[in-house]
N, C-alpha and C positions, 0 to 999 in steps of 0.2 A: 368762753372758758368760765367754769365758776366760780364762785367769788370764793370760796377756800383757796389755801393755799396750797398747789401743788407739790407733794413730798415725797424725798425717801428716807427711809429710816436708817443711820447707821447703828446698829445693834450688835450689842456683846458684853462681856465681864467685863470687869474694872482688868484694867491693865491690857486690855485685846486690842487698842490702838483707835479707838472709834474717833477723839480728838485729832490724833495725828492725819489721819485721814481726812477727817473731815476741814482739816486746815490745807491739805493742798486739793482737795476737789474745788474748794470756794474760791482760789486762784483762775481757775479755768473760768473763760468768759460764759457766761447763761447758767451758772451753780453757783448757790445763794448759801453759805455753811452760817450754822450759828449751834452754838453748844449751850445747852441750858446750864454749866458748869459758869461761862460765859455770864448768861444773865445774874448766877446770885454772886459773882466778883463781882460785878457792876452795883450792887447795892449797896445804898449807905445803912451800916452795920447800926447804926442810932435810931434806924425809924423801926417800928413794929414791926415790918416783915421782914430787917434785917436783922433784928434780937431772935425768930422765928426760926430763922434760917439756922443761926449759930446755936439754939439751946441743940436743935437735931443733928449739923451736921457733928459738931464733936464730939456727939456720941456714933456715928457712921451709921445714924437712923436717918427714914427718907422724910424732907418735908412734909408736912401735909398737901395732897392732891390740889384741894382748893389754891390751896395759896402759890403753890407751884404754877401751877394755870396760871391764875393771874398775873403773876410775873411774868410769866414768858409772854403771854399774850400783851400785855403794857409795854414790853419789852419790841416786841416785833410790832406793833403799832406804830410807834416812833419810828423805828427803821423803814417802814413802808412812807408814814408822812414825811419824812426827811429824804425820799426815795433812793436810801442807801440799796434798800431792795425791791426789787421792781414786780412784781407776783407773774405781770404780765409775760415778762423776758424771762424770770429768775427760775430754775427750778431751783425749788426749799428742801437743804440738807441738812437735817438736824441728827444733835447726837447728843445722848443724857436725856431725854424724853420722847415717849412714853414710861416711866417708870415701874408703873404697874396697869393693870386692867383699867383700874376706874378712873389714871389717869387717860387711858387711851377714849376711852367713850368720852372724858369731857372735850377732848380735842376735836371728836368728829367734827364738831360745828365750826371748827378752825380751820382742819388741813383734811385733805384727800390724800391718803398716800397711797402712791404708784408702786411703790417699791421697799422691800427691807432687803437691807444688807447686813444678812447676820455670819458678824467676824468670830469666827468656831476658835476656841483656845481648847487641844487636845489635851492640854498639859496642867490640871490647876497649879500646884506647887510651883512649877515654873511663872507663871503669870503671878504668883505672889509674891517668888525673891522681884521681878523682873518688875513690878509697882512700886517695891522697897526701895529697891536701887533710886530710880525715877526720883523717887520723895528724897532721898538722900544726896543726890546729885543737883535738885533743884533748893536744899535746903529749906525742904518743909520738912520738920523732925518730926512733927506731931502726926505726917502723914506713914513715915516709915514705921510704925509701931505695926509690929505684927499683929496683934491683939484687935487693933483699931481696923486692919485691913482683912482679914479673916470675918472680921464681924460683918464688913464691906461685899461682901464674899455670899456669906451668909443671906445677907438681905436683899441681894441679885438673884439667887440662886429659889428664896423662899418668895418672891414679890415680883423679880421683874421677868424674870425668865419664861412665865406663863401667858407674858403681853405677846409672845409668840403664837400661842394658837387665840390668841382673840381673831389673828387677822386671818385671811385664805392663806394655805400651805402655794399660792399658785402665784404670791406676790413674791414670794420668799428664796433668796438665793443665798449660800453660804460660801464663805469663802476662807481659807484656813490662813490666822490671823498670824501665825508662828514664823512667815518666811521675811525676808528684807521688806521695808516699806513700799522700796520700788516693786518688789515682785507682787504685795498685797496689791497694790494700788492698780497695776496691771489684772487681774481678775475684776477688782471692782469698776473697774471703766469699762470691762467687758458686757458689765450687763446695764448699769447707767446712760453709758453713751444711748444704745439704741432706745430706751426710754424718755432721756430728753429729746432725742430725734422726733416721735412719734406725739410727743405734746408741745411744742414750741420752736420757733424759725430760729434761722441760724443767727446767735448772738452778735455778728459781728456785719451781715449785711441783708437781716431783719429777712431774708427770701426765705420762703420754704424752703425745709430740706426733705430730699426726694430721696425715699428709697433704697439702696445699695440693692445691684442687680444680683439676683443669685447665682451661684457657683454655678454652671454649667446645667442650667434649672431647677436646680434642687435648692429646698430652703432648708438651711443648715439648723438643726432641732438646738434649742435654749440651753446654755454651758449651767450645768449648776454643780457645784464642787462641793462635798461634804465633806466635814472634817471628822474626825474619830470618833471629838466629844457627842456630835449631834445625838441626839433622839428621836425615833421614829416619831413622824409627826401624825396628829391626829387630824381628822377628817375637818377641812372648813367649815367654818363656822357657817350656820344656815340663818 
């Protein structure tokens, strides 16, 4: 196996559920979740790259590339040496990075991803009250500001949305972000499960896992679900 870390990407707008998701995938034994949201709460706000963090996030601007990186990378270091996450058993579920292009080419040299799971929001205005609320229920006031989540909006739509066609259109499954958790989370195991099948034994008695015999010998063609918002995608990257 190489020494990257094996990943998939949970991708989509702010408020399209990529956390939530990726908080009950990392429960299931052999999926490793960690949110780069994650790593900059974990910062102490006194040192350099936690005054960093805070001059941009309050304004709903994106870290600097560099510095992102290296947090998240210091960040999953530790986790690996402490073997909270194990590279070899774990497949790696990240959400909140790649944030743009130039962060995804710094991360080549980090992760291999197998997979993007981009969670399609058909509705923006709906995913804006539906953020508000969220911030409002969770008693972050400074998060429910329209203004502050609109701008959030903004710098997804102008910066991160494009980390889409960095990668091949053939890693790429969408899945519409808008229905119950349970029913989201149902598409997205439909196409993760058989990905962690095909790169790593079975978590819980380390045997290779074999196969699932086809339907009456037909190999059933790849579920990909588009949502409304999507966009025709353009040709892989060469």
């Amino acid at each position: 196996m190489t020494s990257r870390f094996q990943t998939i990407l949970l991708f989509g707008a702010p408020g399209a559920g990529k956390g939530t998701q990726g908080k009950i995938l990392g429960q299931i034994p052999g999926f490793y979740h960690l949110s780069c949201g994650e790593v900059f709460r974990t910062l102490d706000m006194a040192s350099d790259l936690g005054k960093t963090f805070v001059q941009y996030s309050s304004k709903g601007l994106l870290v600097p590339d560099d510095v992102t990186v290296k947090m998240w990378h210091q960040n999953m270091h530790a986790r690996t040496v402490l073997s909270d996450y194990k590279p070899r058993a774990d497949l790696l579920v990240l959400d909140g990075i790649p944030r743009n292009v130039h962060q995804a080419k710094l991360l080549e040299k980090h992760i291999n991803v197998l997979q993007i799971i981009h969670l399609v929001c058909p509705n923006k205005e709906e995913m804006i009250q539906r953020l508000r609320r969220r911030a409002l229920k969770e008693n972050r006031i400074d998060d429910a500001k329209e203004d502050v989540i609109r701008k959030r909006w903004e710098v997804y739509e102008r910066e991160t949305f494009p980390v889409l066609d960095y990668y091949p259109a053939s890693i790429i499954r969408e899945v519409d972000a808008t229905g119950s958790p349970a029913r989201v989370l149902e598409h997205i195991l439909e196409h993760v499960v058989p990905t962690q099948e095909r790169h790593f034994n079975n978590p819980i008695t380390g045997e290779k896992i074999a196969a699932p015999a086809p339907s009456n010998g037909v190999h059933p063609a790849p579920v990909r679900r588009a949502g409304s918002a999507a966009r025709p995608r353009k040709a892989p990257r060469k």
